[in-house]
C-alpha positions in Angstrom: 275.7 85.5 153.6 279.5 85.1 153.1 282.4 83.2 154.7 283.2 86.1 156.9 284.1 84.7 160.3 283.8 88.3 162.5 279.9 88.3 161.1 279.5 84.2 161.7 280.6 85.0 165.8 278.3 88.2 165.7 275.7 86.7 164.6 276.1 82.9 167.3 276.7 85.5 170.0 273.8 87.8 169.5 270.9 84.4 168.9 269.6 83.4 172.4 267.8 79.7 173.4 264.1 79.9 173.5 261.9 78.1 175.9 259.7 77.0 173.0 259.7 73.4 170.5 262.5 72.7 168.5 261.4 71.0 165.0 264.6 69.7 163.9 262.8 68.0 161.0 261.5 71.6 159.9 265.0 73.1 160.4 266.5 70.4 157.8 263.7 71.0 155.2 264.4 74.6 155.8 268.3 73.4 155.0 267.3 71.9 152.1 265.5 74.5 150.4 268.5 76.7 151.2 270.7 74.7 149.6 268.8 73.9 146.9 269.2 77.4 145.7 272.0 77.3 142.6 274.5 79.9 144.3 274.4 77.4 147.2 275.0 74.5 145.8 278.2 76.3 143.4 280.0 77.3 146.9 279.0 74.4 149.5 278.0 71.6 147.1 274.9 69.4 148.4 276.1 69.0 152.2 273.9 69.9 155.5 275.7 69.4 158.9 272.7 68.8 161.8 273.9 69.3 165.3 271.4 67.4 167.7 271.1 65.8 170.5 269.2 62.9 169.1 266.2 63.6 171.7 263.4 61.6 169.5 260.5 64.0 170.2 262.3 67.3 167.8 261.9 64.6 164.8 259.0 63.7 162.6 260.2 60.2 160.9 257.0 60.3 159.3 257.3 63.2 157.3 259.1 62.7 154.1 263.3 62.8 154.0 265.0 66.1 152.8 265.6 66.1 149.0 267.0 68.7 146.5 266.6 69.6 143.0 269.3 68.3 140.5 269.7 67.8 136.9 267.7 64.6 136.9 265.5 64.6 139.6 265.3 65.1 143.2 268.5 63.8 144.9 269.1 63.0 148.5 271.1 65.5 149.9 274.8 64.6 152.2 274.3 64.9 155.8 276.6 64.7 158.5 274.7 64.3 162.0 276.9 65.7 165.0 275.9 64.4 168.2 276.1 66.8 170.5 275.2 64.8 173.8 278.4 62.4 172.6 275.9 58.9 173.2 275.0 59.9 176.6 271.5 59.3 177.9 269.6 62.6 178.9 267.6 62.0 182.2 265.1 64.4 182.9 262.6 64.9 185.5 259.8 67.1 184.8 256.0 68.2 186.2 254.0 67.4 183.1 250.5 67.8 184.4 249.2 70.4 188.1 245.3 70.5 188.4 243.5 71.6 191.3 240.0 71.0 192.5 237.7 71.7 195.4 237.7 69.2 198.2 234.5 70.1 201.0 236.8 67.7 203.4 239.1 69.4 203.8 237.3 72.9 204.3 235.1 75.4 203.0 238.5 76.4 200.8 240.0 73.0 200.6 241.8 72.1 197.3 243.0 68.8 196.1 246.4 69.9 194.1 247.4 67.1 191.7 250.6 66.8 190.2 252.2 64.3 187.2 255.1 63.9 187.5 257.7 61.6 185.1 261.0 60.5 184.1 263.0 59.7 181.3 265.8 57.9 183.0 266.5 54.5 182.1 266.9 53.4 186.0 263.7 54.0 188.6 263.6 56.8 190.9 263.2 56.4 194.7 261.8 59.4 196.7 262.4 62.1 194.7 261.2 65.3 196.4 258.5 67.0 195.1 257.3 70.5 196.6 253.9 72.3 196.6 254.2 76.1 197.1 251.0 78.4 197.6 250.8 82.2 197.1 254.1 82.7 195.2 255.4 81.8 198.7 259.5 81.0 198.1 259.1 78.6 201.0 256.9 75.4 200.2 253.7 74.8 202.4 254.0 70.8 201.5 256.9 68.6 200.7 256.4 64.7 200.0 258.1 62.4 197.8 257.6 60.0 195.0 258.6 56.8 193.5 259.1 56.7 190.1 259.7 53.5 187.5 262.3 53.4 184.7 261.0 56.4 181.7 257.7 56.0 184.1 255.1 59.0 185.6 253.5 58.9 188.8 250.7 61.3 190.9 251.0 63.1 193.7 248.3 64.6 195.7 248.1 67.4 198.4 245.5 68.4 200.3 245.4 72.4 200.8 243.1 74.3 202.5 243.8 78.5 201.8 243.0 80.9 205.0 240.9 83.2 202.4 239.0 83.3 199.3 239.6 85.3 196.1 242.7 84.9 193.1 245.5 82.6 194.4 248.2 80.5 192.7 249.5 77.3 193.4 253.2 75.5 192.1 254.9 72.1 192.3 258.3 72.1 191.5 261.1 69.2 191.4 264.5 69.4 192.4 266.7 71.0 189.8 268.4 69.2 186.7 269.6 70.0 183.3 266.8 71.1 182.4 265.1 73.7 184.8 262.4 74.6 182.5 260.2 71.8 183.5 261.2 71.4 186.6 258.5 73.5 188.0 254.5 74.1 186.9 252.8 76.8 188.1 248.4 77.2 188.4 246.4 80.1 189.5 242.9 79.0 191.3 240.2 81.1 192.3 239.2 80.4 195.7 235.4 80.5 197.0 235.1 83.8 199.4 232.7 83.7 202.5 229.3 84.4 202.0 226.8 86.3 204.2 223.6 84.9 204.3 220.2 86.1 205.8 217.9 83.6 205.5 214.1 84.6 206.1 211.8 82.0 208.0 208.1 82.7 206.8 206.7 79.7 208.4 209.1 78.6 211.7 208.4 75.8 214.2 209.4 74.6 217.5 210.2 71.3 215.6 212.9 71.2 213.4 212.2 69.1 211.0 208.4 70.8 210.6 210.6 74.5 210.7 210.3 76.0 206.6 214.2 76.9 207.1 215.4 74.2 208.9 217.0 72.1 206.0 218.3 75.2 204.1 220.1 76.9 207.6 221.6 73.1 207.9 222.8 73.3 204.3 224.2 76.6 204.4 226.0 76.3 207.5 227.4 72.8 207.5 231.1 72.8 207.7 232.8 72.4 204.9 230.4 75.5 203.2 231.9 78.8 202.5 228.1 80.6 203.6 227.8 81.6 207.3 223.8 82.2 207.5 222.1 84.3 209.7 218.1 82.9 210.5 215.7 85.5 211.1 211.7 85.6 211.0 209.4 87.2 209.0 208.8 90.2 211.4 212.5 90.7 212.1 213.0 91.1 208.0 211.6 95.0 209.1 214.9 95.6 211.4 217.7 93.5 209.5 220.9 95.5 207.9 220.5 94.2 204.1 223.9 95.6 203.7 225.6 93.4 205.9 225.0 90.7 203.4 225.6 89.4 199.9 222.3 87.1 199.9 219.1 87.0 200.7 216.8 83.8 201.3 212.9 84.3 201.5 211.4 81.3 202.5 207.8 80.7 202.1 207.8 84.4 203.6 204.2 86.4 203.8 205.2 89.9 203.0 208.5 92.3 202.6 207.6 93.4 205.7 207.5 97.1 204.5 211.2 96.1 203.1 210.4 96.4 199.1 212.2 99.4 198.1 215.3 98.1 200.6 215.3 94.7 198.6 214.7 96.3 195.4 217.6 98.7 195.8 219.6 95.9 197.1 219.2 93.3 194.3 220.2 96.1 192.0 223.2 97.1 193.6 224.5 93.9 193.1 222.9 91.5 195.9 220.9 88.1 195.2 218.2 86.9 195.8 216.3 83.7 196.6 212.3 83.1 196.8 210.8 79.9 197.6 206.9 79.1 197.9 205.1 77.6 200.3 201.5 77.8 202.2 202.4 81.5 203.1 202.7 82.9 199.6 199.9 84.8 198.2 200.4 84.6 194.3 198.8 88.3 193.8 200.0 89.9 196.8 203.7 89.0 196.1 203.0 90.6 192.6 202.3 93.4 194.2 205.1 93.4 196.4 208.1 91.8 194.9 207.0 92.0 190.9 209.6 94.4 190.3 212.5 91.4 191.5 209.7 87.9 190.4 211.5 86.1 187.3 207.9 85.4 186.2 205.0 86.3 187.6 203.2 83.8 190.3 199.8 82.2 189.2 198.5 79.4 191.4 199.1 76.0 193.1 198.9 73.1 191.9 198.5 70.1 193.4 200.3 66.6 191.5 199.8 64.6 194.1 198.1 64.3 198.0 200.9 63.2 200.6 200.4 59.6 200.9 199.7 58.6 197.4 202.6 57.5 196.7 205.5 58.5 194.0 203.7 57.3 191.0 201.2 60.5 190.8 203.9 63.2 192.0 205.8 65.6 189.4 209.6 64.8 189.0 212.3 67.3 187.3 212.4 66.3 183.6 214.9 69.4 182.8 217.9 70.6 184.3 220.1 73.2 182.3 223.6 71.4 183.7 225.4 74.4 181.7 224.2 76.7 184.2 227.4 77.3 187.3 225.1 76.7 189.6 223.7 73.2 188.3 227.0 72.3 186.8 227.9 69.7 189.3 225.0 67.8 188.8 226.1 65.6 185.8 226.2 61.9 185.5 225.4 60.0 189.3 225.1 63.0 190.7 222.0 64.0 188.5 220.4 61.7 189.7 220.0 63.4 192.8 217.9 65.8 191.6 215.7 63.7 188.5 214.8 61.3 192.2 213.4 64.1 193.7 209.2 64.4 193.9 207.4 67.3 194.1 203.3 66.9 195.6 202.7 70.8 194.9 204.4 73.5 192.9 203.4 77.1 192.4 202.8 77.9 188.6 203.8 81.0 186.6 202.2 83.3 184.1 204.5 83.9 181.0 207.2 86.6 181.4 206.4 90.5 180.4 207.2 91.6 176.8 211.3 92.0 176.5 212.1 89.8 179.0 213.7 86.5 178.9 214.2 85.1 182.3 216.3 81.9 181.8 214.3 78.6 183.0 217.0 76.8 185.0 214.8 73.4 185.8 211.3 72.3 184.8 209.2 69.8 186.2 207.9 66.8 183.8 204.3 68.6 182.8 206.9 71.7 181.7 206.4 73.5 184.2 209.1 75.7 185.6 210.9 74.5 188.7 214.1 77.1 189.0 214.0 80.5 187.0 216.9 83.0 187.3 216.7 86.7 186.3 219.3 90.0 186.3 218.0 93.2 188.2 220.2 95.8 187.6 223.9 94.5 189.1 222.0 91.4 191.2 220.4 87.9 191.0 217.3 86.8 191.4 216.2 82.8 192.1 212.9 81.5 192.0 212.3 78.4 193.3 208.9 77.4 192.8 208.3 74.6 195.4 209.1 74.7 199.1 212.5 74.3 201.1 211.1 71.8 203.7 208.9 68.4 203.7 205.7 70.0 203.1 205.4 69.8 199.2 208.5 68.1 198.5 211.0 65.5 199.3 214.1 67.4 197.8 215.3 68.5 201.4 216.2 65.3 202.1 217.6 64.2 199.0 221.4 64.2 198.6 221.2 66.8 195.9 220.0 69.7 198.3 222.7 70.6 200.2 225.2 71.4 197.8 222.7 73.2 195.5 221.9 75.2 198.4 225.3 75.8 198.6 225.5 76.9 194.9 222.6 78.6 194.8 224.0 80.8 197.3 227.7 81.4 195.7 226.2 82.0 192.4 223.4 84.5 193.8 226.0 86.0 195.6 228.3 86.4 192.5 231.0 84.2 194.4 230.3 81.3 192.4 233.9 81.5 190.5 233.7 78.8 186.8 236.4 80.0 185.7 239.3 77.3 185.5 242.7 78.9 184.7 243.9 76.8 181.6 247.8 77.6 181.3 248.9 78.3 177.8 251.9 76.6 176.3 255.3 78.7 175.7 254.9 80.4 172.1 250.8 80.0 171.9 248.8 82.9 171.9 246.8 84.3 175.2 244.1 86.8 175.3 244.1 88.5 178.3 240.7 90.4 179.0 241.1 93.5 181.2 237.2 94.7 181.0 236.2 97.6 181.5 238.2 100.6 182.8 241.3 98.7 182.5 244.4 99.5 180.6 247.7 97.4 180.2 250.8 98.7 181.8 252.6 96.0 181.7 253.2 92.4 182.0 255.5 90.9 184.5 257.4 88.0 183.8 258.0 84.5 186.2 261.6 86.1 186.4 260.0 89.2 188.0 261.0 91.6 185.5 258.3 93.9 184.4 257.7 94.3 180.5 256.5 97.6 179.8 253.3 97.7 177.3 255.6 98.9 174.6 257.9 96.7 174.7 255.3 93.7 174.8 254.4 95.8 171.7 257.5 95.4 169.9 256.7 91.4 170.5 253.6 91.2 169.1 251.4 92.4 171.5 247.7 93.0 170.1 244.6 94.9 171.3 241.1 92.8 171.0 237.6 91.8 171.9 237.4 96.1 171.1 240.2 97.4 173.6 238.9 95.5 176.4 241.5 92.7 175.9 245.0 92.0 175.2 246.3 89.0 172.6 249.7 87.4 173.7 252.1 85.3 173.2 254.5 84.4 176.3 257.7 83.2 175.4 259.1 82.2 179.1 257.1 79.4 181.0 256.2 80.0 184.7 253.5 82.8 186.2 252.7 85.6 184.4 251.3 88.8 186.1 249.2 91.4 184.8 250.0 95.1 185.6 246.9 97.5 184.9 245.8 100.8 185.1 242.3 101.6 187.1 240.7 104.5 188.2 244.4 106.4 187.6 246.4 104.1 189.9 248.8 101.5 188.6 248.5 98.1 190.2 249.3 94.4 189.9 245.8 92.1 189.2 245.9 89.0 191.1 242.4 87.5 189.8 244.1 88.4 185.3 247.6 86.2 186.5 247.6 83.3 184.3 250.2 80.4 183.7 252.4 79.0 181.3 253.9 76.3 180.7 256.9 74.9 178.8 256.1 72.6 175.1 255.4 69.4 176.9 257.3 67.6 173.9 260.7 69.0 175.3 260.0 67.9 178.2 260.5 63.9 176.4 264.2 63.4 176.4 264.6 60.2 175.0 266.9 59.4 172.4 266.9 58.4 168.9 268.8 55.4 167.8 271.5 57.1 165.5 270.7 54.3 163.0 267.1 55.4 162.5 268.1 58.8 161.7 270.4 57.5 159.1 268.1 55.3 157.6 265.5 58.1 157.5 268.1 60.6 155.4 268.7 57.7 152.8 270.8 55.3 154.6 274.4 55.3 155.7 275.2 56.1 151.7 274.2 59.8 152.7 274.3 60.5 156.0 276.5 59.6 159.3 276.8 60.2 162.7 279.6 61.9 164.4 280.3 62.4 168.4 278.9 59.0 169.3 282.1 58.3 171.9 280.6 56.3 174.1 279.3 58.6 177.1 279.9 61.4 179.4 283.3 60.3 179.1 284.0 61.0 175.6 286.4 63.6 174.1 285.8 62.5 170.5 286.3 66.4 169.0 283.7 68.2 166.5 285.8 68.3 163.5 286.1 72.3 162.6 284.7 72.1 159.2 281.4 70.5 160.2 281.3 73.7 162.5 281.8 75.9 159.6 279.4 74.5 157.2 276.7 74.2 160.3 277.6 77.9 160.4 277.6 78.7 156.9 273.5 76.7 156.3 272.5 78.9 159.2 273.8 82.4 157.0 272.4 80.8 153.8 269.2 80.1 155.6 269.1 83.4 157.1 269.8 84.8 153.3 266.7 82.8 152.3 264.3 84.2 154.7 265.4 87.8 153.5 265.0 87.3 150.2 261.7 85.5 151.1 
C-alpha cells in the first residue's frame, strides 16, 4: 500500500460489484484490524471512513463495536460514516419466495406456481405487475397484478398446466427498479410424463362394480392422471405388445399366459410391474411362473374376517413406510385414508431367498406384509397382496385408492419424479451430479454466456461424489444450465438446470437511523454521519479526503490480507 494515486484508480477500476451479501460490520472489523497495525496508525492515525448506504440488513448491531489496541487498552477508533444514498429512502420490490406444486385440477400436468412478493417502500403499492414465464419463454404465459401494503409482502398464484412432461423451468419476475437482481426468481420443476399402462383383467364381469379391474382402470384413467391404460383379459396377455408400454398391471390374473420370459425380459429392461391377488391366484403355480419377478414368495390365504362380520374382526394397515415416493403423500389426514381401510383376506408370504432384501412398503396389523417392492435388473416390481376390487377388501372405495393407483403407476414406471429443485443462494456451494457417462463442458450462465469447464476451474470449481459430480459455487443469480458431454456429443441437460437466487438479505432495503449507527461506534464523540442532505435532492458533496482515507483502509486492508 502507498499513497500512489495511478495504483488507488487501477485498483477502483479493476474491483467489480458482486451479486452476493455485503457484511459491512465484517468490513469495519476488517478496518480495524488493519489499522490497528503500528505502520498504520504512524501514517493515517486511528480514523476509518465507511461509505454506506445505511440499508439495516449489511449491519450486525449485536456484535461488538470496532476497537483498536493502544497504549492503555482498547480504544474506540474515529469513524466518519458517508451516506451514500444522501437520506433518501431506497424502495425496492423484489420476489422473495417461487414454489411450485402439482394441482390434479387443473390437469394431469397442472402446477400451482406461488410467488412472494414484497416491498420496502414506505407508501402501499397498487397493482403492481407481476409476470409468470414458462420454458425460458422471453414472452410471459401469465400476467396479473398485486396489491401491496407499506414495507408489506403479498402471494400470488397461477395456475399452469405444461403441454408435456419431463425437465421444465418456471420464472416470476417484477417490473424493473434499482435493483434488478431481485426482481426476477427463477425454478426448474420436473413435470410428470404420460404413462402407458396395460392393465390385465384375471377375473372380468359384465358388472362393473363385480369386474377385478374395474376400480384400478377408473383410477388410472380419470382425468386429471398422467396414465392412459389400456384393459385387456387374461387370454389377450398372449398377443399384447409389452413394448408399447412402461407398466404392467396383473390383476388377480391365472397364468402368464405363455408370456414369462416376455415379462421377465421386460421388468429387466427397465419396465414395472404390478401383481395383485385374488380368487384366481394359485400360490405354487405363480412360483413357478413369475418367481423369477415375486418380491417374496406366495404362501397361502388367509381369511381375517367373513364378509358380513363386521369391521371389528377384519385386518387394518398398521405400517406404512410414508418415506417411500410412492406413499409419500399419504401423511397427516390423508393417512388416514389408508389406516381406515379393512382387509377380510390377504395372501401371505414365505420369507425372502438368501441375499435378498425386498423392501416391505405396508404391513397389515398381525405383520403381515401388505405392499412389497423389489428391483429386477433396470425395472420394478409391486406386490400387492390383497385384491383391487370389493371381494377381499374395501380399499377400492376408499379415498386413498385412486391416487396410490396413480403413484403406484408413476413410480413403477420410473416417472414418479421426488426430486424438488431447491435453488441455491448466490455464493453457496452446489453439487451438481452428472452420473454416469457424463462429463462437464461447461456451465452456462442466466446471462447466456457459456463458462467453459476451465474457467469454472479457475473459480473454484471441484470434482466429487468420485467424478460423477461437480461442487459449485454460482456467483450470478438467475438459471443456471449445465453443458455435458455424453456418448461423444456435446449437449445442454435440461433435467441438471438448477436455480439461484440472490442473498435474500439484500433484498431488505430499509434504512438505519444514522443515530443508531453512531451510538453503536461509541457515540457522536467518535463517529458522524456525512451526506445526510435531506433527499434525492441533495448536493451536499463527499469531502475529497474522506474519499482518500476510504481509499487508503481499502490498500491497507488489501496489505493485510497479503501479509496474512
Amino acid at each position: 500500500p502507498s499513497f500512489d494515486r495511478a495504483a488507488a484508480r487501477r485498483t477502483l477500476s479493476e474491483a467489480t460489484a458482486s451479486a452476493g451479501f455485503a457484511d459491512l460490520t465484517g468490513c469495519v472489523a476488517a478496518a480495524a484490524r488493519a489499522l490497528g497495525e503500528a505502520r498504520a496508525q504512524e501514517r493515517l492515525g486511528k480514523r476509518i471512513v465507511v461509505v454506506t448506504d445505511l440499508t439495516a440488513a449489511g449491519w450486525r448491531l449485536d456484535a461488538p463495536p470496532p476497537e483498536l489496541p493502544g497504549p492503555k487498552g482498547p480504544v474506540r477508533p474515529e469513524v466518519t460514516i458517508v451516506d451514500a444514498a444522501r437520506g433518501a429512502p431506497l424502495p425496492n420490490g423484489a420476489v422473495t419466495a417461487l414454489a411450485a406444486e402439482p394441482d390434479p385440477a387443473v390437469g394431469p400436468r397442472g402446477y400451482k406456481v406461488t410467488a412472494t412478493v414484497a416491498t420496502t417502500a414506505r407508501e402501499p403499492v397498487k397493482d403492481l405487475p407481476v409476470a409468470l414465464r414458462v420454458g425460458g419463454e422471453a414472452r410471459p404465459a401469465i400476467r396479473a397484478f398485486v396489491d401491496l401494503s407499506a414495507g408489506g409482502s403479498a402471494r400470488k398464484t397461477f395456475s399452469w398446466s405444461f403441454a408435456a412432461g419431463g425437465p421444465s423451468t418456471l420464472s416470476v419476475s417484477l417490473p424493473g427498479d434499482a435493483l434488478a437482481l431481485d426482481d426476477e426468481r427463477a425454478l426448474t420443476v420436473t413435470v410428470p410424463k404420460e404413462i402407458r399402462a396395460l392393465v390385465v383383467d384375471g377375473a372380468p364381469s359384465p358388472q362393473k362394480f363385480r369386474d377385478e379391474a374395474y376400480f384400478v382402470d377408473s383410477a388410472l384413467g380419470s382425468p386429471a392422471s398422467p396414465v392412459r391404460p389400456t384393459l385387456v383379459d387374461g387370454e389377450a396377455l398372449r398377443e399384447a405388445d409389452l413394448a408399447k408400454f412402461d407398466v404392467v398391471f396383473l390383476l388377480n390374473v391365472r397364468s402368464a399366459a405363455g408370456r414369462t420370459g416376455d415379462l421377465v425380459r421386460f421388468v429387466e429392461e427397465g419396465g414395472g410391474l404390478f401383481i395383485s391377488m385374488g380368487d384366481q391366484v394359485d400360490p405354487d403355480a405363480y412360483g413357478r411362473e413369475l418367481g423369477r419377478l415375486l418380491p417374496l414368495p406366495l404362501h397361502v390365504v388367509k381369511t381375517a374376517a367373513e364378509k358380513g362380520q363386521g369391521e371389528a374382526r377384519a385386518a387394518r394397515l398398521a405400517r406404512i413406510d410414508e418415506t417411500h415416493p410412492a406413499l409419500s403423500v399419504f401423511t397427516g389426514e390423508a393417512r388416514e385414508g389408508l389406516l381406515g381401510a379393512r382387509f377380510q383376506r390377504y395372501m401371505l408370504t414365505r420369507p425372502a431367498a438368501k441375499g435378498e432384501a425386498p423392501a416391505v412398503l405396508a404391513a397389515y396389523d398381525d405383520g403381515a406384509p401388505a405392499l412389497v417392492e423389489a428391483r429386477r435388473g433396470r425395472g420394478r416390481v409391486l406386490l400387492y397382496t390383497s385384491t383391487v376390487d370389493r371381494d377381499w377388501s374395501d380399499w377400492p372405495i376408499r379415498t386413498s385408492f385412486l391416487p396410490a393407483m396413480q403413484r403406484f403407476a408413476a413410480w413403477l414406471s420410473g416417472s414418479l419424479e421426488e426430486r424438488r429443485d431447491v435453488p441455491s443462494v448466490v455464493g453457496a456451494a452446489r453439487t451438481i451430479r452428472l452420473g454416469e457417462g457424463r462429463v462437464l463442458v461447461a456451465l452456462v450462465g442466466p446471462d447466456g454466456k457459456e463458462h467453459p469447464r476451465r474457467e469454472l476451474e479457475a473459480a473454484g470449481l471441484e470434482p466429487a461424489e468420485g467424478g460423477l459430480a461437480v461442487t459449485f459455487a454460482p456467483p450470478e443469480p438467475g438459471l443456471w444450465q449445465v453443458k455435458v458431454l455424453e456418448h461423444g456429443a456435446e449437449k445442454l441437460e435440461p433435467a441438471l438446470a438448477f436455480a439461484v437466487t440472490p442473498d435474500p438479505r439484500e433484498s431488505d432495503t430499509r434504512r438505519l437511523e444514522p443515530s443508531e449507527l453512531t451510538a453503536w461506534f461509541g457515540g457522536e464523540a467518535h463517529a458522524r454521519v456525512e451526506g445526510q442532505g435531506g433527499g434525492a435532492a441533495a448536493t451536499h458533496a463527499v469531502p475529497l479526503w474522506s474519499v482518500l482515507l476510504a481509499v487508503a483502509v481499502a490498500l491497507f486492508l488489501a496489505e493485510g490480507l497479503l501479509l496474512g
